[in-house]
C-alpha positions, -999 to +999 in steps of 0.1 A: -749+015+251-777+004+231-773+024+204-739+011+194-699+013+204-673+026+182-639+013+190-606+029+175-570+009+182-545+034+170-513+015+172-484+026+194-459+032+168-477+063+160-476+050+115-499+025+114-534+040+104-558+031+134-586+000+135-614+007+134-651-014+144-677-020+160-680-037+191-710-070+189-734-072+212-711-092+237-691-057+236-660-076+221-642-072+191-614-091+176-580-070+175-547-084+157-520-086+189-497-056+192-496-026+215-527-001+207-541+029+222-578+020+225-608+048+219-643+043+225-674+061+216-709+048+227-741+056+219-773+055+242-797+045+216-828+042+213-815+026+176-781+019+160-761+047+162-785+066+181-788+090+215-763+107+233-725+101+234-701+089+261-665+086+253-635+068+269-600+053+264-572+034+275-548+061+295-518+045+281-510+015+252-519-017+256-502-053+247-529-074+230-503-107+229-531-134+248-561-150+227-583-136+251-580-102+271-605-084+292-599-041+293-625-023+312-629+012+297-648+042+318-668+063+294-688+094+304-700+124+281-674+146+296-647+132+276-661+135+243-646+169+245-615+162+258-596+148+232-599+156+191-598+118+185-633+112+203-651+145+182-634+127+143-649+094+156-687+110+163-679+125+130-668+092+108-698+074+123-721+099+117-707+102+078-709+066+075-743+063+079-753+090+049-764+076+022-739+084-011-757+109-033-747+094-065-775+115-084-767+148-072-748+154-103-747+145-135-720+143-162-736+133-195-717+125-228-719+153-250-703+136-282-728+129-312-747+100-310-754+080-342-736+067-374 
């Protein structure tokens, strides 16, 4: 996934609001221990952020509660319509990366300027 992965851990008490980051380049991410549902998006590149999408997850939670855990997640594009949660990510990600249009409006002061 050269273009980037976009990781969700939506903890399994179903309150919590969910994590979410971006993987490094070693694909690895820290995650406070607890029991998460994990959702990935990827991105083929060429650049960050970039290319086609392939989405996969964890089928069930799982217990982060060890300094160091490996989780192999399958992604392919068929899932990326599976499940809402995948199509909100691709959407977050793609919202993030607008640039804010502070200067599409303006809201002047009106009041009288002067002594």
């Amino acid at each position: 996934m050269a273009g980037g992965i976009y990781l969700w851990a939506v903890p399994f008490d179903g309150i919590s609001p969910p994590l979410k980051m971006d993987l490094d380049a070693d694909d690895s991410v820290s995650i406070p221990f607890g029991q998460y549902y994990l959702h990935v998006v990827g991105y083929e590149g060429p650049g960050a952020w970039q290319g086609n999408n392939q989405c996969g997850g964890t089928p069930s939670a799982v217990l982060l509660e060890d300094v160091e855990v490996t989780i192999t997640i399958n992604l392919s594009p068929g899932e990326c319509g599976v499940q809402q949660i995948y199509a909100d990510m691709i959407n977050e990600k793609a919202a993030s990366l607008v640039a804010p249009s502070n200067w599409d409006t303006a809201v002047w002061d009106q009041s009288t300027w002067g002594p």
